[in-house]
C-alpha positions in Angstrom: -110.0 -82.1 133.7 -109.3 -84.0 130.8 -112.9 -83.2 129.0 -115.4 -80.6 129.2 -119.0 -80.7 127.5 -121.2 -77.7 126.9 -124.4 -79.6 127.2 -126.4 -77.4 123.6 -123.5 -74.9 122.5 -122.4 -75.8 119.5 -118.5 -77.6 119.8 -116.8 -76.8 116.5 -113.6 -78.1 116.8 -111.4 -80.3 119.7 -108.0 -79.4 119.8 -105.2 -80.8 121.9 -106.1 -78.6 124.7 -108.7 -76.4 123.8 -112.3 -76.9 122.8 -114.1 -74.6 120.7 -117.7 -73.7 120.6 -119.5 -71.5 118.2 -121.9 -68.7 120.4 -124.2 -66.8 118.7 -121.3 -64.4 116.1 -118.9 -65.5 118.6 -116.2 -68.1 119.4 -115.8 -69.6 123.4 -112.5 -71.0 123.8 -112.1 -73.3 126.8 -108.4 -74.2 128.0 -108.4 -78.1 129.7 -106.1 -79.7 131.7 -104.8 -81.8 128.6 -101.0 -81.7 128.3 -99.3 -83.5 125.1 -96.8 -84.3 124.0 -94.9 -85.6 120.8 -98.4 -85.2 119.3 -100.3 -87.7 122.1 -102.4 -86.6 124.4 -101.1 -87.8 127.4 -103.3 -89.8 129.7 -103.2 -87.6 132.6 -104.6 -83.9 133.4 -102.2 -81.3 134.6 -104.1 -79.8 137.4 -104.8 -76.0 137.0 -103.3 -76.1 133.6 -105.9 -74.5 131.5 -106.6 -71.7 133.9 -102.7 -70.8 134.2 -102.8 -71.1 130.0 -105.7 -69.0 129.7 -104.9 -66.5 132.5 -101.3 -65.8 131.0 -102.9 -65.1 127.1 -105.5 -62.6 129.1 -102.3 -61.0 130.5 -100.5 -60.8 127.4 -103.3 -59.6 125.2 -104.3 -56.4 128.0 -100.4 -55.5 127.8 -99.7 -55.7 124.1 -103.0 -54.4 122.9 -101.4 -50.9 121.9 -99.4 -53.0 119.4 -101.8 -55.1 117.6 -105.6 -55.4 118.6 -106.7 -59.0 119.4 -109.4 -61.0 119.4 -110.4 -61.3 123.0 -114.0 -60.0 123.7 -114.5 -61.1 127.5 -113.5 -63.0 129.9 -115.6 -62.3 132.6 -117.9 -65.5 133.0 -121.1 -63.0 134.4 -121.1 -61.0 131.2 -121.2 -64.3 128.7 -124.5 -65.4 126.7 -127.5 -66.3 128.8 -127.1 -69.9 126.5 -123.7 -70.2 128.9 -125.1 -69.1 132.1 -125.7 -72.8 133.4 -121.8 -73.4 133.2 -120.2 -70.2 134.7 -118.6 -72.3 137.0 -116.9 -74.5 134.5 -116.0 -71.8 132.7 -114.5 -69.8 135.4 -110.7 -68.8 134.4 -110.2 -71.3 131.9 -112.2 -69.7 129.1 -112.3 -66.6 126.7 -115.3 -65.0 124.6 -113.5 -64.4 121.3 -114.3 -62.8 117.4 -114.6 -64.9 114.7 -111.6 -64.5 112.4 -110.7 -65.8 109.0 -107.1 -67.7 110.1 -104.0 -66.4 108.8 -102.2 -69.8 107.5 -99.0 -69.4 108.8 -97.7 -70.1 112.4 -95.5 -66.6 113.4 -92.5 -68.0 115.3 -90.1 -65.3 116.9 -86.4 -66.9 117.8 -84.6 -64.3 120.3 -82.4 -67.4 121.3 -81.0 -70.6 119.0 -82.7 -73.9 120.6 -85.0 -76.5 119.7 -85.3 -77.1 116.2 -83.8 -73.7 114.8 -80.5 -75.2 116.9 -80.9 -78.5 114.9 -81.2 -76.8 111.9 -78.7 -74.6 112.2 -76.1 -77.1 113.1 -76.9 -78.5 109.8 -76.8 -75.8 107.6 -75.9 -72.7 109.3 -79.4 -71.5 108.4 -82.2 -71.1 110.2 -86.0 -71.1 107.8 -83.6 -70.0 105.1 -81.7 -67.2 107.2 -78.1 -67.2 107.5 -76.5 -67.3 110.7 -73.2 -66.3 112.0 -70.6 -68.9 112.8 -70.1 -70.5 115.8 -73.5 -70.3 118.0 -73.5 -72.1 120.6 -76.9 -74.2 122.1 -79.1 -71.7 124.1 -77.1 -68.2 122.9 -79.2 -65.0 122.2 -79.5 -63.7 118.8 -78.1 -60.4 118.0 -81.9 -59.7 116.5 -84.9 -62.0 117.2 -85.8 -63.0 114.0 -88.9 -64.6 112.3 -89.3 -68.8 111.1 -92.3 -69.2 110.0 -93.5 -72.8 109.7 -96.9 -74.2 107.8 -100.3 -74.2 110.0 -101.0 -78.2 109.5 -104.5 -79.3 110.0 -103.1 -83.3 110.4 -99.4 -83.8 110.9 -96.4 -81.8 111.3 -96.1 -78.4 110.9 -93.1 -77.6 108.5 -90.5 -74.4 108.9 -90.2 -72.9 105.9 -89.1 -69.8 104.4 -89.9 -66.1 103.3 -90.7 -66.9 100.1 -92.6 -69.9 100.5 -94.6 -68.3 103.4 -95.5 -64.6 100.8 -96.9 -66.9 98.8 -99.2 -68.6 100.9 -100.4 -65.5 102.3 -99.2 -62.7 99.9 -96.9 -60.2 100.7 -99.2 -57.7 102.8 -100.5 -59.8 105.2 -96.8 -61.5 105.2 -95.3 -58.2 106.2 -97.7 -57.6 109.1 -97.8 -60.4 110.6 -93.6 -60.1 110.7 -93.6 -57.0 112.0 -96.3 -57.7 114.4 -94.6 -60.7 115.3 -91.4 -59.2 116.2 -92.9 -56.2 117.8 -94.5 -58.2 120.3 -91.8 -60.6 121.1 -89.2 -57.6 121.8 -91.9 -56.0 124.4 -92.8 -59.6 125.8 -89.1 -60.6 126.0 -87.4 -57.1 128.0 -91.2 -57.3 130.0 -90.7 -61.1 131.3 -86.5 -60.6 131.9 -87.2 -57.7 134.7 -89.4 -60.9 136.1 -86.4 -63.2 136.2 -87.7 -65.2 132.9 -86.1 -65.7 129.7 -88.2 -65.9 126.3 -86.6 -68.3 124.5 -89.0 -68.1 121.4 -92.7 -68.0 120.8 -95.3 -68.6 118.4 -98.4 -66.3 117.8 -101.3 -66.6 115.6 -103.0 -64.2 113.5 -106.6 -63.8 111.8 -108.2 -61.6 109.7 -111.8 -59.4 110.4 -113.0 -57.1 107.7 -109.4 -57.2 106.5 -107.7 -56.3 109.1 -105.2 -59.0 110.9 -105.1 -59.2 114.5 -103.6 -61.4 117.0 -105.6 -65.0 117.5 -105.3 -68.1 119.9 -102.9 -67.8 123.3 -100.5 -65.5 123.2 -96.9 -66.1 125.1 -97.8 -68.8 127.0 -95.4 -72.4 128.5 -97.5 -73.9 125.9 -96.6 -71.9 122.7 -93.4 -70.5 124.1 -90.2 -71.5 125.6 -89.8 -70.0 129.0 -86.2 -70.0 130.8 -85.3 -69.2 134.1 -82.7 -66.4 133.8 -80.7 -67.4 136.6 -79.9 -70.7 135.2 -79.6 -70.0 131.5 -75.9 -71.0 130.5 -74.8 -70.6 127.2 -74.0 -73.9 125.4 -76.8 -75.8 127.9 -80.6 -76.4 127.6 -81.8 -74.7 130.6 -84.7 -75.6 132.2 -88.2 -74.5 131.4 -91.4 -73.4 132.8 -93.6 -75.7 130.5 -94.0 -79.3 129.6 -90.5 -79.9 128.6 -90.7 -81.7 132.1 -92.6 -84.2 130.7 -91.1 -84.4 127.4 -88.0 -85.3 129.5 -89.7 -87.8 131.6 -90.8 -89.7 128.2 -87.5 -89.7 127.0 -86.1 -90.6 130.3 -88.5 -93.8 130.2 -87.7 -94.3 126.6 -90.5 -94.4 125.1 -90.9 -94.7 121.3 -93.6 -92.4 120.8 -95.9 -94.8 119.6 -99.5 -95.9 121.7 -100.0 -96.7 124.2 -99.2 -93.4 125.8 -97.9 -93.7 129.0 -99.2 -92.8 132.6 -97.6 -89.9 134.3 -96.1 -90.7 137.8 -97.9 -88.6 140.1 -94.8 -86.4 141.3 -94.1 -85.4 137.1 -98.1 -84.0 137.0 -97.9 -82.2 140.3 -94.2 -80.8 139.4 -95.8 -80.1 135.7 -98.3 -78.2 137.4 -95.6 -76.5 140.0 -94.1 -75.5 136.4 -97.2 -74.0 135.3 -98.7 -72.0 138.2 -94.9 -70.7 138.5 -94.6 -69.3 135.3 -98.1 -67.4 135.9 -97.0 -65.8 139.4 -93.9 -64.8 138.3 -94.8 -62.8 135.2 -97.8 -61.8 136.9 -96.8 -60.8 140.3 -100.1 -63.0 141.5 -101.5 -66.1 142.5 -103.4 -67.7 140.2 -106.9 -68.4 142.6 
């Protein structure tokens, strides 16, 4: 579903796949079917999309808890607000009860592996967010050390990668530090996790908030959507494997040459069900379950 309305809960903010709603002290997040790409949202829903989305982060956040707490409250549609009760089924899997946090400004992106635009980058400069490199990566090959790029958190336009420096002094040098090492911390145990499941954690980016001064992990955590999944049997060093997310679509629009500009294309029906093959995949095989 490409929409979803809360008929009297408060919507606070529409994202690209998420809509928010202010309950009571609380926050409901509700994963849709949107996909986007190139910063359009696409015409078409991915079917099962924001349940496999949602379902991962609930995952995620129950195995890394030890590390950092997080923000997740329930997600158990029977134990929501009365106010929500008329929309359990609407709700079912593709939502999350949540704290309120004050957002950390920074998106925390973890790199075990050079691709995407750290590969660009480095290939320009050797650098990646103002770390040095050794010579001679190749496309795809694992770092010795994941390390950590931060980029800007953009309310309109691009986000922008930027450096340590740039990123202590938008946040200061505690909440820096933490949300690095946090960072990190749960990468490494995500990474070693998802390769005993045959998949590859190419990078990820996490979010962070603050309650009562204390930062704790926000948003989705490790999912296709904010990570770059790989099939380990078919990563090859020097080639962009190929991913459990919507780099399948990505490649379609390129394939179709399309220059990014509205109209947004349809998707053929065979790229949404594939995309959607993608998705529920990705959920079994970390899980070791069907999604329904």
């Amino acid at each position: 579903m490409l929409t979803i309305d809360l008929p009297g809960i408060k919507k606070i903010k529409s994202g690209k796949v998420r809509e928010v709603y202010e309950v009571d002290d609380n926050i409901l997040l509700v994963a849709t079917d949107r996909i986007s790409a190139f910063d359009y949202i696409l015409p078409q829903p991915i079917p099962q999309k924001g349940a496999v989305l949602n379902s991962i982060s609930v995952f995620w956040f129950n195995l890394l808890k030890d590390i950092i707490p997080n923000h997740m409250i329930s997600v158990d549609v029977t134990a929501y607000p009365d106010s929500l009760k008329p929309f359990s089924d609407l709700l079912q899997h593709r939502s999350m009860l949540v704290k309120k946090t004050e957002v950390v400004k920074l998106e925390c992106i973890v790199r075990g592996y050079i691709t995407g635009s750290g590969w660009v980058e480095y290939q320009q400069t050797g650098h990646v967010c103002g770390i040095k490199l050794p010579a001679g990566l190749q496309k795809s090959q694992k770092l010795d050390q994941p390390i950590f790029t931060p980029s800007t958190k953009a309310d309109v336009g691009h986000d922008e990668n930027i450096d340590e420096t740039t990123a202590r002094h938008i946040v200061g040098d505690a909440v820096f530090e933490k949300v690095r090492d946090a960072s990190l911390a749960l990468y490494t145990r995500a990474r070693d996790y998802a390769q005993t499941k045959g998949i590859i954690i190419a990078d990820t980016k996490f979010e962070f908030g603050l309650v009562d001064g204390e930062v704790i992990l926000i948003d989705e955590a490790l999912t296709p959507d904010s990570s770059r999944f790989w099939p380990a049997d078919q990563w090859v060093v020097g080639q962009e494997p190929p991913s459990f997310d919507k780099q399948f679509v990505r490649n379609y629009l390129l394939d179709i040459k399309w220059d990014k500009q509205p109209p947004v294309p349809d998707l053929p029906e065979d790229i949404v069900l594939k995309t959607s093959e993608k998705y529920l995949e990705a959920y079994q095989k970390l899980t070791g379950r069907s999604l329904l």
